[in-house]
PDB file of N, CA, C and O in Angstrom:
ATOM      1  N   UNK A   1     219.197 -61.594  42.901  1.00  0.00           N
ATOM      2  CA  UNK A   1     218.876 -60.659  41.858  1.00  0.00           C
ATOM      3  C   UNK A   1     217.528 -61.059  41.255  1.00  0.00           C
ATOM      4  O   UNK A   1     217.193 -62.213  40.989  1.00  0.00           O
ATOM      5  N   UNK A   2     216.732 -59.855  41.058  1.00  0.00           N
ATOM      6  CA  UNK A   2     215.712 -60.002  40.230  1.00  0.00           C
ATOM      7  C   UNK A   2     215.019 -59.804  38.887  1.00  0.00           C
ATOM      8  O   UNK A   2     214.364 -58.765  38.811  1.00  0.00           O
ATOM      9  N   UNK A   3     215.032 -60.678  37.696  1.00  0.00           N
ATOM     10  CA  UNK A   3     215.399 -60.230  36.297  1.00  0.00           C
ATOM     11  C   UNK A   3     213.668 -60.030  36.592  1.00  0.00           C
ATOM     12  O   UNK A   3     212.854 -60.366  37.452  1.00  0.00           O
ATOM     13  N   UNK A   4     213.690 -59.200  35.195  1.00  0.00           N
ATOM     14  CA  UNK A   4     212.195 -58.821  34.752  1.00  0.00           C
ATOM     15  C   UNK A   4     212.080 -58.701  33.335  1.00  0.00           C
ATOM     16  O   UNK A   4     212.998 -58.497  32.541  1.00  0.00           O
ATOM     17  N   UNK A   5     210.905 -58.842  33.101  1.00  0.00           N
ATOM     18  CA  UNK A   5     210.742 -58.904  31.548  1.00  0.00           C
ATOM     19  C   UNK A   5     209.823 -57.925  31.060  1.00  0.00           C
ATOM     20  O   UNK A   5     209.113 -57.687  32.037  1.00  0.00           O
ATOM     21  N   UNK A   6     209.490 -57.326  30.246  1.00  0.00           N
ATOM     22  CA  UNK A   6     208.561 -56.355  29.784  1.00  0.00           C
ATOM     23  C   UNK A   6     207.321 -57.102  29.155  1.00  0.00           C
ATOM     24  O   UNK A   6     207.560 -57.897  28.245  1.00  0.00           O
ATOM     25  N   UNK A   7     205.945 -56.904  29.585  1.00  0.00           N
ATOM     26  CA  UNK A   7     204.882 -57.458  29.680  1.00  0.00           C
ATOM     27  C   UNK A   7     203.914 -56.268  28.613  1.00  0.00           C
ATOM     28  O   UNK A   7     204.198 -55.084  28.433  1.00  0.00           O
ATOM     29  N   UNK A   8     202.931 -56.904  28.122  1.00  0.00           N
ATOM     30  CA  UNK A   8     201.963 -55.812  27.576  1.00  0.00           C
ATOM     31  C   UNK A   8     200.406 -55.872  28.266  1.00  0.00           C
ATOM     32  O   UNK A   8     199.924 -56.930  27.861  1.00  0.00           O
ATOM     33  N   UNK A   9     199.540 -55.264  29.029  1.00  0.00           N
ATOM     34  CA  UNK A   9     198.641 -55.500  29.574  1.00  0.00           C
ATOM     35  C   UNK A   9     197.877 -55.107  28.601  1.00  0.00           C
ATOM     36  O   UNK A   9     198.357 -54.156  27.982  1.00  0.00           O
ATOM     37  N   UNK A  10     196.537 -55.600  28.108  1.00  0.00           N
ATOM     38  CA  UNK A  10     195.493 -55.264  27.191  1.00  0.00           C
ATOM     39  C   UNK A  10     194.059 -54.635  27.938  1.00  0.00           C
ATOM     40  O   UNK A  10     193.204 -55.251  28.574  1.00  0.00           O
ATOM     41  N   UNK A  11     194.133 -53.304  27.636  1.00  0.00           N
ATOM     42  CA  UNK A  11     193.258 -52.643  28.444  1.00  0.00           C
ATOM     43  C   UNK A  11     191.569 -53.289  27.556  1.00  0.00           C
ATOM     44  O   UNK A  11     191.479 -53.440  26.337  1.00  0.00           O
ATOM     45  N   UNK A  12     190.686 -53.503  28.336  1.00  0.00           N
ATOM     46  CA  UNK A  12     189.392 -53.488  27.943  1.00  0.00           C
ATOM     47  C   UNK A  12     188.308 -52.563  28.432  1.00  0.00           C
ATOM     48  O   UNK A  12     188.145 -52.206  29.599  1.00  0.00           O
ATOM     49  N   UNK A  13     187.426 -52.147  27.143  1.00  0.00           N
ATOM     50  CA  UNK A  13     186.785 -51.113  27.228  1.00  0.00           C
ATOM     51  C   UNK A  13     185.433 -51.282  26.620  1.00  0.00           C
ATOM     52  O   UNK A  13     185.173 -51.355  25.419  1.00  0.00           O
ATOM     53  N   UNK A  14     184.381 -51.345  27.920  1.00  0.00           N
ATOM     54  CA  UNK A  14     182.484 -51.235  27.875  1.00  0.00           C
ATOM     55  C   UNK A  14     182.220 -50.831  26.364  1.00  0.00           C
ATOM     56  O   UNK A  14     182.607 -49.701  26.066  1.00  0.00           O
ATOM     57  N   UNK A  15     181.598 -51.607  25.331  1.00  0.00           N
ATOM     58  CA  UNK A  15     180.911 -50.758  24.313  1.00  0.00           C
ATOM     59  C   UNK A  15     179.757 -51.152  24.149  1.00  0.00           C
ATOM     60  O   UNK A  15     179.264 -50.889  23.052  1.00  0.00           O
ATOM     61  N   UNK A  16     179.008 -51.822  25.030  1.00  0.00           N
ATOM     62  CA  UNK A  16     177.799 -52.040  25.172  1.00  0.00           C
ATOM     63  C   UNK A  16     177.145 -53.021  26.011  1.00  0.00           C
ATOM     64  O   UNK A  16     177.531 -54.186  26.110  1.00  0.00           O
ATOM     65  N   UNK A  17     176.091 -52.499  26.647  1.00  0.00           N
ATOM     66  CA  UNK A  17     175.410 -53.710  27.334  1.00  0.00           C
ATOM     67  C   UNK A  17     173.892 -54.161  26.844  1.00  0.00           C
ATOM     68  O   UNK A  17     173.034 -53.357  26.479  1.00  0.00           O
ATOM     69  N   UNK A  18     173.738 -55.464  26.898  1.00  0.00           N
ATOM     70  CA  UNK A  18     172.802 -56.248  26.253  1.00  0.00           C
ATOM     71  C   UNK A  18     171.861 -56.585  27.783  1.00  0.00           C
ATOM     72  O   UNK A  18     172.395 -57.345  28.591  1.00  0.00           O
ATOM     73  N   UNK A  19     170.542 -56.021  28.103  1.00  0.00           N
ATOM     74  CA  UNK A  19     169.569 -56.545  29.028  1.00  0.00           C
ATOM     75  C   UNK A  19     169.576 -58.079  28.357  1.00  0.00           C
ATOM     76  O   UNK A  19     169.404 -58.399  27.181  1.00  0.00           O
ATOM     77  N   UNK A  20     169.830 -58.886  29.494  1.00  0.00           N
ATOM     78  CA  UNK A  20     169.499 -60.225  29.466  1.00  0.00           C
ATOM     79  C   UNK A  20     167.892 -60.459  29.675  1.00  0.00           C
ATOM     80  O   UNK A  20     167.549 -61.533  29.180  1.00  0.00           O
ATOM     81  N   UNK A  21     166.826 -59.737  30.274  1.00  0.00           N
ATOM     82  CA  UNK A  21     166.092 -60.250  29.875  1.00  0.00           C
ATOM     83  C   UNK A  21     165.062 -59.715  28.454  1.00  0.00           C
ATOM     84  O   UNK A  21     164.292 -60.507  27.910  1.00  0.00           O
ATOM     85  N   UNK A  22     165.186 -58.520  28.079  1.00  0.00           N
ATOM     86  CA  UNK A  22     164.631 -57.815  26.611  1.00  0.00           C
ATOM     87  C   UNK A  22     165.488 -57.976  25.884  1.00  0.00           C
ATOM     88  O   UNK A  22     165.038 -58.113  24.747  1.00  0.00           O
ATOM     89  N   UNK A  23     166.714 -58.048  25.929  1.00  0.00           N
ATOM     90  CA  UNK A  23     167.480 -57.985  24.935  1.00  0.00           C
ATOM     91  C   UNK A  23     167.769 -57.089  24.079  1.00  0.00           C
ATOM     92  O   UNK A  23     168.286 -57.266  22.976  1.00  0.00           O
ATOM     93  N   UNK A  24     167.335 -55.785  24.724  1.00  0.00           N
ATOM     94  CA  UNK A  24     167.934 -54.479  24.209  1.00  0.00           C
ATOM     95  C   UNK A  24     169.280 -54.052  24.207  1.00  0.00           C
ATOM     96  O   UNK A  24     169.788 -53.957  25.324  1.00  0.00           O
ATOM     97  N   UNK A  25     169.745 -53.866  23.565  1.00  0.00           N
ATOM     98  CA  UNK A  25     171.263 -52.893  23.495  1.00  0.00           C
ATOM     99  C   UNK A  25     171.683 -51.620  23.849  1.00  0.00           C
ATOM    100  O   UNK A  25     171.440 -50.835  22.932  1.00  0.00           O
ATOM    101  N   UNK A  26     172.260 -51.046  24.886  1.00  0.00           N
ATOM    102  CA  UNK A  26     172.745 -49.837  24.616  1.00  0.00           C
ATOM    103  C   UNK A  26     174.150 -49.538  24.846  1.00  0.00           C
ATOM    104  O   UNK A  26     174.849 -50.235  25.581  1.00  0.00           O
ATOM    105  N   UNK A  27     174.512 -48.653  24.314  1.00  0.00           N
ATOM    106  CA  UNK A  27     175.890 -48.179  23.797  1.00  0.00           C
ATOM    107  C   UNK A  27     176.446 -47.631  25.473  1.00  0.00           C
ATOM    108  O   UNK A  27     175.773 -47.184  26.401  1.00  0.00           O
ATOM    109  N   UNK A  28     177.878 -47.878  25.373  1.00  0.00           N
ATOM    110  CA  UNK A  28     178.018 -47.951  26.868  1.00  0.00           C
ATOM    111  C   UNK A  28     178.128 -45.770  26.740  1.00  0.00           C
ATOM    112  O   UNK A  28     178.050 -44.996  27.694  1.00  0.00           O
ATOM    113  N   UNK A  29     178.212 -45.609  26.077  1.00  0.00           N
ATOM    114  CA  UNK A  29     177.455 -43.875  26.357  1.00  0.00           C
ATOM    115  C   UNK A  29     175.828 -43.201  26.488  1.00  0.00           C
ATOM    116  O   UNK A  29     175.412 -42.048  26.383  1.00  0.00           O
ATOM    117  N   UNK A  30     175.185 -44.456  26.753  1.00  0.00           N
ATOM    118  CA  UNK A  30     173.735 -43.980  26.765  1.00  0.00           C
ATOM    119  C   UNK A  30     173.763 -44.266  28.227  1.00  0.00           C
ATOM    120  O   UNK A  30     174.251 -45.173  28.900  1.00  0.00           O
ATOM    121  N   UNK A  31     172.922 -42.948  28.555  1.00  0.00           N
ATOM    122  CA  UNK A  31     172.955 -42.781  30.179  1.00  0.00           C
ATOM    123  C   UNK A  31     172.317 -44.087  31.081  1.00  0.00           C
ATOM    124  O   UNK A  31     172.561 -44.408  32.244  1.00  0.00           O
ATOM    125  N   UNK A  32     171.285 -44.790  29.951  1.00  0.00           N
ATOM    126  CA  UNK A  32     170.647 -46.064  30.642  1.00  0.00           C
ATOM    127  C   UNK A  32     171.645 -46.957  31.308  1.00  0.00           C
ATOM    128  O   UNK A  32     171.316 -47.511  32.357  1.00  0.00           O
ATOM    129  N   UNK A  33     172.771 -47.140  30.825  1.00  0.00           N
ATOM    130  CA  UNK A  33     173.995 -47.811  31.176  1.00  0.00           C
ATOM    131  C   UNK A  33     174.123 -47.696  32.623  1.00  0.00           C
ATOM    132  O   UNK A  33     174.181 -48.684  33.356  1.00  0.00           O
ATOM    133  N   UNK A  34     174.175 -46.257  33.115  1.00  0.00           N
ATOM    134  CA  UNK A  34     174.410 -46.074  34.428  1.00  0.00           C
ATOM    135  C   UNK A  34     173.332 -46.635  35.493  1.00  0.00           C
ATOM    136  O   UNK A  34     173.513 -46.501  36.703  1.00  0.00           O
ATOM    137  N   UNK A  35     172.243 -47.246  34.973  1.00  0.00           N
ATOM    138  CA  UNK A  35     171.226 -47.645  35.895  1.00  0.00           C
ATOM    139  C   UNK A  35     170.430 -49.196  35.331  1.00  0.00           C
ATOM    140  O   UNK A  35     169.229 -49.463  35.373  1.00  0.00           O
ATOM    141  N   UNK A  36     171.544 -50.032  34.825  1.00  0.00           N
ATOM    142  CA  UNK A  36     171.779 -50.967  34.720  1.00  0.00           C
ATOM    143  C   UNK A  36     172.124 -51.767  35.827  1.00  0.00           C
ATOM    144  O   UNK A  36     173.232 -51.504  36.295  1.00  0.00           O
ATOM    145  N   UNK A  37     171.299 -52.949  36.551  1.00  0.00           N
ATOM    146  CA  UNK A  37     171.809 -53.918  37.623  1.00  0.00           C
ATOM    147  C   UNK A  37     172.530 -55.139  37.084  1.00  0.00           C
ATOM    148  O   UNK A  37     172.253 -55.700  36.024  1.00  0.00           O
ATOM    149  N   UNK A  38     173.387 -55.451  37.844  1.00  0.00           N
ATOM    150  CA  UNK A  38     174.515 -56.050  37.408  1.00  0.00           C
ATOM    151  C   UNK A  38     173.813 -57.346  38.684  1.00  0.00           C
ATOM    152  O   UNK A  38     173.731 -57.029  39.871  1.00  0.00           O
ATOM    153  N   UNK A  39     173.342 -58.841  38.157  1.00  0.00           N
ATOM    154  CA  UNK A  39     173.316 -59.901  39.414  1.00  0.00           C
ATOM    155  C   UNK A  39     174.739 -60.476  39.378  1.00  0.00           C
ATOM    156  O   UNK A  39     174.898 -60.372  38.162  1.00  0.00           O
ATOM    157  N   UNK A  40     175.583 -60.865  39.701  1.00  0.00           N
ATOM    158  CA  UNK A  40     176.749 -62.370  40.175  1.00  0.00           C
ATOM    159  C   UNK A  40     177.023 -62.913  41.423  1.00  0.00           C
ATOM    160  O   UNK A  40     177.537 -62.313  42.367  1.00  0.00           O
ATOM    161  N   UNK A  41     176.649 -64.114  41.393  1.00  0.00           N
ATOM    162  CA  UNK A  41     176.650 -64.820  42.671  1.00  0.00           C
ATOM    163  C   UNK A  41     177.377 -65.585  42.142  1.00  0.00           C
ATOM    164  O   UNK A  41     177.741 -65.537  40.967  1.00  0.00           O
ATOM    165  N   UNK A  42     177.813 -66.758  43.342  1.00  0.00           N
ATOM    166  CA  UNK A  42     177.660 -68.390  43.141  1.00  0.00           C
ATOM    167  C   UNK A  42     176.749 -69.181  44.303  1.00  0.00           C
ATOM    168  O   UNK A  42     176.672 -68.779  45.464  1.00  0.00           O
ATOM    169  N   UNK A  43     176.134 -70.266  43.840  1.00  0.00           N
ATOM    170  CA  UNK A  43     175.011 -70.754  44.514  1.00  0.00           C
ATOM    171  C   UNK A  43     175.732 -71.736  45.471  1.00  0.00           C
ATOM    172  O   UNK A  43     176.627 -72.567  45.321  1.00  0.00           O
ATOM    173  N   UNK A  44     175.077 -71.361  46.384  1.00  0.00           N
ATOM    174  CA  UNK A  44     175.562 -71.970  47.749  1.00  0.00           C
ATOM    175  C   UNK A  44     174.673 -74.277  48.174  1.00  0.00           C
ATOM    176  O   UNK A  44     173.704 -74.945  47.815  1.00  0.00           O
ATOM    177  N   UNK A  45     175.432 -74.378  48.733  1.00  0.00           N
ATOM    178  CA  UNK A  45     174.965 -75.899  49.059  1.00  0.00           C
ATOM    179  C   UNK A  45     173.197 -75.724  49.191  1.00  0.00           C
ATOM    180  O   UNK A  45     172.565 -75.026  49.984  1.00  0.00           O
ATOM    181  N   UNK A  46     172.783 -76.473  48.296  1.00  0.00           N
ATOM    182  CA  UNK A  46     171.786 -76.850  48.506  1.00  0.00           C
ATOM    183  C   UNK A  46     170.784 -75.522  47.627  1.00  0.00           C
ATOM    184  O   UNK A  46     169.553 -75.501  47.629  1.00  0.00           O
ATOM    185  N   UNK A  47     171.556 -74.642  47.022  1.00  0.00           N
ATOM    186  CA  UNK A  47     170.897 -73.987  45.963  1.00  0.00           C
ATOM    187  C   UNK A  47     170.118 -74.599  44.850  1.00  0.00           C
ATOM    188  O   UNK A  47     170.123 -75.694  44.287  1.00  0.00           O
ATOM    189  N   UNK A  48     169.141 -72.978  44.690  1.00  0.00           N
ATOM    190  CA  UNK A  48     168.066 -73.972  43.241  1.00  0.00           C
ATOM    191  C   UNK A  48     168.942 -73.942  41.645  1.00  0.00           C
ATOM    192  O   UNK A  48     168.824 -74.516  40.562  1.00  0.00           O
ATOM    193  N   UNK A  49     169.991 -72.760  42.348  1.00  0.00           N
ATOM    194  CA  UNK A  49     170.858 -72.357  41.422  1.00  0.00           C
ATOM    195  C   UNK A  49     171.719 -73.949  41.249  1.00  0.00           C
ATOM    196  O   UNK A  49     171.101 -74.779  40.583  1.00  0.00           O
ATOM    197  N   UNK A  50     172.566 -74.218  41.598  1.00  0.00           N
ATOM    198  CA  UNK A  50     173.291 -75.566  41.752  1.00  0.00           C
ATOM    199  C   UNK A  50     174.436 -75.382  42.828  1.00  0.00           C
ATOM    200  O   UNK A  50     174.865 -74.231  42.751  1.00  0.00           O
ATOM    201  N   UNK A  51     174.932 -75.952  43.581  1.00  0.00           N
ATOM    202  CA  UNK A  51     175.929 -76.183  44.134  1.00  0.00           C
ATOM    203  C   UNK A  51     177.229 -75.472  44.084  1.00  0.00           C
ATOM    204  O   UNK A  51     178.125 -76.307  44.205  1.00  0.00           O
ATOM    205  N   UNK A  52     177.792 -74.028  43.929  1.00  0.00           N
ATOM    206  CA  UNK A  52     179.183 -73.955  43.409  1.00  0.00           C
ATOM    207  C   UNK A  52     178.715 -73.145  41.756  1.00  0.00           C
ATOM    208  O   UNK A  52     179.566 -72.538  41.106  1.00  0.00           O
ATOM    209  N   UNK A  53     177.353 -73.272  41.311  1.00  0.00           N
ATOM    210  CA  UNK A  53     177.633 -72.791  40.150  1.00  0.00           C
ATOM    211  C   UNK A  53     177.150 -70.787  40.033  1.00  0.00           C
ATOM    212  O   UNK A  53     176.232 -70.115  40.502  1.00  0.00           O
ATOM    213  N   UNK A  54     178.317 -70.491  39.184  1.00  0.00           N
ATOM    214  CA  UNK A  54     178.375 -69.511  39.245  1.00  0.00           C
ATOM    215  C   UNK A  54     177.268 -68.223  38.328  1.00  0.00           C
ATOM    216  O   UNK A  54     177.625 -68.139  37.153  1.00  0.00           O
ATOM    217  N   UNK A  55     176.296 -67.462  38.608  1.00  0.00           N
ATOM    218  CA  UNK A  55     175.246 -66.750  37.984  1.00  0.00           C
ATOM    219  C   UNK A  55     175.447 -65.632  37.781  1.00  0.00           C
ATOM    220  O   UNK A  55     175.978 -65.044  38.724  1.00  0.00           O
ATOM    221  N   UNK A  56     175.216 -64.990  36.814  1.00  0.00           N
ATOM    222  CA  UNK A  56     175.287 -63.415  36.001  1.00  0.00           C
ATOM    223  C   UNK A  56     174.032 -63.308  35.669  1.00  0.00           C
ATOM    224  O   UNK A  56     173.301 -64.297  35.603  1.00  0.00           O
ATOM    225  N   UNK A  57     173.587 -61.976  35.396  1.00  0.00           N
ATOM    226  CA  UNK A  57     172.277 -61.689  35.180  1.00  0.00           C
ATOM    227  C   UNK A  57     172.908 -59.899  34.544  1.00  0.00           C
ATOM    228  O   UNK A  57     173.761 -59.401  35.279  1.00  0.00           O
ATOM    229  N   UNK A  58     172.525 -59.107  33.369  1.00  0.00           N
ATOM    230  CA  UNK A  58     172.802 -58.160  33.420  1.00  0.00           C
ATOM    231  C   UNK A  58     170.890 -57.657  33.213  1.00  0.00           C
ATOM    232  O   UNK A  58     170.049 -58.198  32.494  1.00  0.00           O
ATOM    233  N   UNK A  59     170.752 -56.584  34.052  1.00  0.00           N
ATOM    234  CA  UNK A  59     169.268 -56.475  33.945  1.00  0.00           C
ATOM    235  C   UNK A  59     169.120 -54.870  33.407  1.00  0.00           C
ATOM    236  O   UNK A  59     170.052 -54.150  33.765  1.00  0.00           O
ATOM    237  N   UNK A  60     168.281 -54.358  32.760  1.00  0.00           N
ATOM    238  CA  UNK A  60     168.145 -52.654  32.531  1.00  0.00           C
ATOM    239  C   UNK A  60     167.003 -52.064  33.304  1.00  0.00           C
ATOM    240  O   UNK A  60     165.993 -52.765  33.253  1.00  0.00           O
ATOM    241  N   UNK A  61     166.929 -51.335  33.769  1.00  0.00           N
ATOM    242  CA  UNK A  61     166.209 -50.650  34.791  1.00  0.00           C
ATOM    243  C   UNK A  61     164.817 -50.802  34.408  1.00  0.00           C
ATOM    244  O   UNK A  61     164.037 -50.702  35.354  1.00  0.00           O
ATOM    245  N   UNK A  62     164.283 -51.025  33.231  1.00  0.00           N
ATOM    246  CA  UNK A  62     162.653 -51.058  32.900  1.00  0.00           C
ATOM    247  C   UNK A  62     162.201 -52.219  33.081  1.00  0.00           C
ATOM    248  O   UNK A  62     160.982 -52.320  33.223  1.00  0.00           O
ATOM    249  N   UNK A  63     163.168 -53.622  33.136  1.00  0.00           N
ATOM    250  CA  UNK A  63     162.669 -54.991  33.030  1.00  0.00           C
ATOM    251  C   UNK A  63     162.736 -55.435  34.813  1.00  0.00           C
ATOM    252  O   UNK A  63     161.919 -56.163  35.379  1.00  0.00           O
ATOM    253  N   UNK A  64     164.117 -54.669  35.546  1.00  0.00           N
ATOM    254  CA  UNK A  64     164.122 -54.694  37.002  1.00  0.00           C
ATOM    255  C   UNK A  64     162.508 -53.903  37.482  1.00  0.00           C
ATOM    256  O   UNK A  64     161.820 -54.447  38.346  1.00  0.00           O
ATOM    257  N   UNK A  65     162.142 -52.861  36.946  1.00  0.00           N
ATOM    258  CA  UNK A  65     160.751 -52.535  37.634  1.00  0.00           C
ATOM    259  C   UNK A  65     159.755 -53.283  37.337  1.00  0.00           C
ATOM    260  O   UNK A  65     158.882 -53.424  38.194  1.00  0.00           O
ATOM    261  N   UNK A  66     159.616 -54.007  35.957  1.00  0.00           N
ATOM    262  CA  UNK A  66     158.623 -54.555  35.458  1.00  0.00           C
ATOM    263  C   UNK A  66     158.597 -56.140  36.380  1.00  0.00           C
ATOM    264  O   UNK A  66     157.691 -56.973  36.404  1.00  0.00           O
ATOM    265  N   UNK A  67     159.610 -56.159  36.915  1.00  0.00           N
ATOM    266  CA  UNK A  67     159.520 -57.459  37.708  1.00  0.00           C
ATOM    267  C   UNK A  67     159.792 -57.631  39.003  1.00  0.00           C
ATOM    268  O   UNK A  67     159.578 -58.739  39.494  1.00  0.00           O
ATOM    269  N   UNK A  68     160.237 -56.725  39.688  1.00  0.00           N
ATOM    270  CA  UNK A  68     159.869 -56.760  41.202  1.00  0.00           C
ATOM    271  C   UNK A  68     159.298 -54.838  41.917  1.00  0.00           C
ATOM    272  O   UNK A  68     159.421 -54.309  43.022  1.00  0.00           O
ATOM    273  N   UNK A  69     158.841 -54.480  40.918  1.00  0.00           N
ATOM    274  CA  UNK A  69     158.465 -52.986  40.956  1.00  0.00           C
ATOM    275  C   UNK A  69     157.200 -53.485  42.058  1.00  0.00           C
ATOM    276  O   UNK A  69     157.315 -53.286  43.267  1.00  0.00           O
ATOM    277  N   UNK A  70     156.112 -54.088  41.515  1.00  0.00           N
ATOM    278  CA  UNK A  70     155.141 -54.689  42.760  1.00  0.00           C
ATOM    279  C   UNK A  70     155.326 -55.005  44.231  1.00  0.00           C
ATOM    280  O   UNK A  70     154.448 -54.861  45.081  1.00  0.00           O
ATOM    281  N   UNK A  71     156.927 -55.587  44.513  1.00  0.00           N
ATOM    282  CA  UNK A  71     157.066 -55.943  45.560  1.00  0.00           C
ATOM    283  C   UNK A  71     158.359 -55.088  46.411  1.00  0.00           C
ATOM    284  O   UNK A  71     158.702 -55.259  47.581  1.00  0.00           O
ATOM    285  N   UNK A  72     158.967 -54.063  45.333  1.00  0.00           N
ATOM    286  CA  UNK A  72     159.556 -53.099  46.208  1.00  0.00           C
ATOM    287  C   UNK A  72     159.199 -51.898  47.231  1.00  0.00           C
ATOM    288  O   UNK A  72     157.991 -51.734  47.404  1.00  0.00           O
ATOM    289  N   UNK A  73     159.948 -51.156  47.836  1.00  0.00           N
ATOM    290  CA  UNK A  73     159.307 -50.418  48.802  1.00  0.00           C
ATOM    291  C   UNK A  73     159.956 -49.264  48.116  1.00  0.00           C
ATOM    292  O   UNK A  73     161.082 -49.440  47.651  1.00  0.00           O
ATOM    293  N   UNK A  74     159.300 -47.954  47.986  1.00  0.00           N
ATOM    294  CA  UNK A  74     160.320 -46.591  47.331  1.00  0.00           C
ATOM    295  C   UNK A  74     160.156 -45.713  48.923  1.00  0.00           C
ATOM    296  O   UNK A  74     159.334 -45.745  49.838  1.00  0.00           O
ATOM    297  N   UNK A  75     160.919 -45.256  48.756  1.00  0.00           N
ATOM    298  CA  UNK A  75     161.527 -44.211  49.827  1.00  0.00           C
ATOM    299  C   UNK A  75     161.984 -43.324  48.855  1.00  0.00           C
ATOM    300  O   UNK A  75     162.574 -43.717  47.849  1.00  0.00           O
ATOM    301  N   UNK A  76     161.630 -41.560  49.210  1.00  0.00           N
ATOM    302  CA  UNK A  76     162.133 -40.477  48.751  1.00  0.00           C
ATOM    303  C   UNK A  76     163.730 -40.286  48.711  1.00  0.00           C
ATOM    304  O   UNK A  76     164.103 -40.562  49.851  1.00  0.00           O
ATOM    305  N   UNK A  77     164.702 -39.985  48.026  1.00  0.00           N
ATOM    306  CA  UNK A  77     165.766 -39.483  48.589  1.00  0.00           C
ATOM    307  C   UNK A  77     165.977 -38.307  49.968  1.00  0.00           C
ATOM    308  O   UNK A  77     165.321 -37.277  50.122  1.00  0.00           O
ATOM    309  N   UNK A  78     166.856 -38.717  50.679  1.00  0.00           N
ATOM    310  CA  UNK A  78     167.066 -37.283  51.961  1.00  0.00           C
ATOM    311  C   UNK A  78     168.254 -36.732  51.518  1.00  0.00           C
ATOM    312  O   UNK A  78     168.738 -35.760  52.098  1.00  0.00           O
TER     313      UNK A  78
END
């Protein structure tokens, strides 16, 4: 037999994201939200990152162009 118990799950809900590198805010209803890059890794043996350690980066689309906009390639949408 299998007893069970009644559990409460706590839903969580976006109310804002902070660019890690400007440090701007926007409200998770401002459309910028949607074109927000999200980095998470963990750094592999012999990383500059460290060994095993784990990296987040939340970036907003003006500071991602302002810093590898020079070295990306754009292609039109098809």
């Amino acid at each position: 037999m299998i007893k069970h118990k009644e559990v409460t799950i706590t839903e969580q809900q976006i109310v804002s994201i902070t660019c890690d590198i400007c440090g701007k805010e926007y409200e998770a209803d401002d459309l910028e939200v949607q074109e927000f890059h999200h980095i998470k890794f963990c750094g592999g043996y012999g990383s500059v990152f460290g060994d095993g350690v784990k990296v987040e980066c939340d970036i907003c689309q003006h500071c991602l162009h302002k810093f590898i906009g020079d070295f990306s390639r754009f292609k039109e949408a098809t």
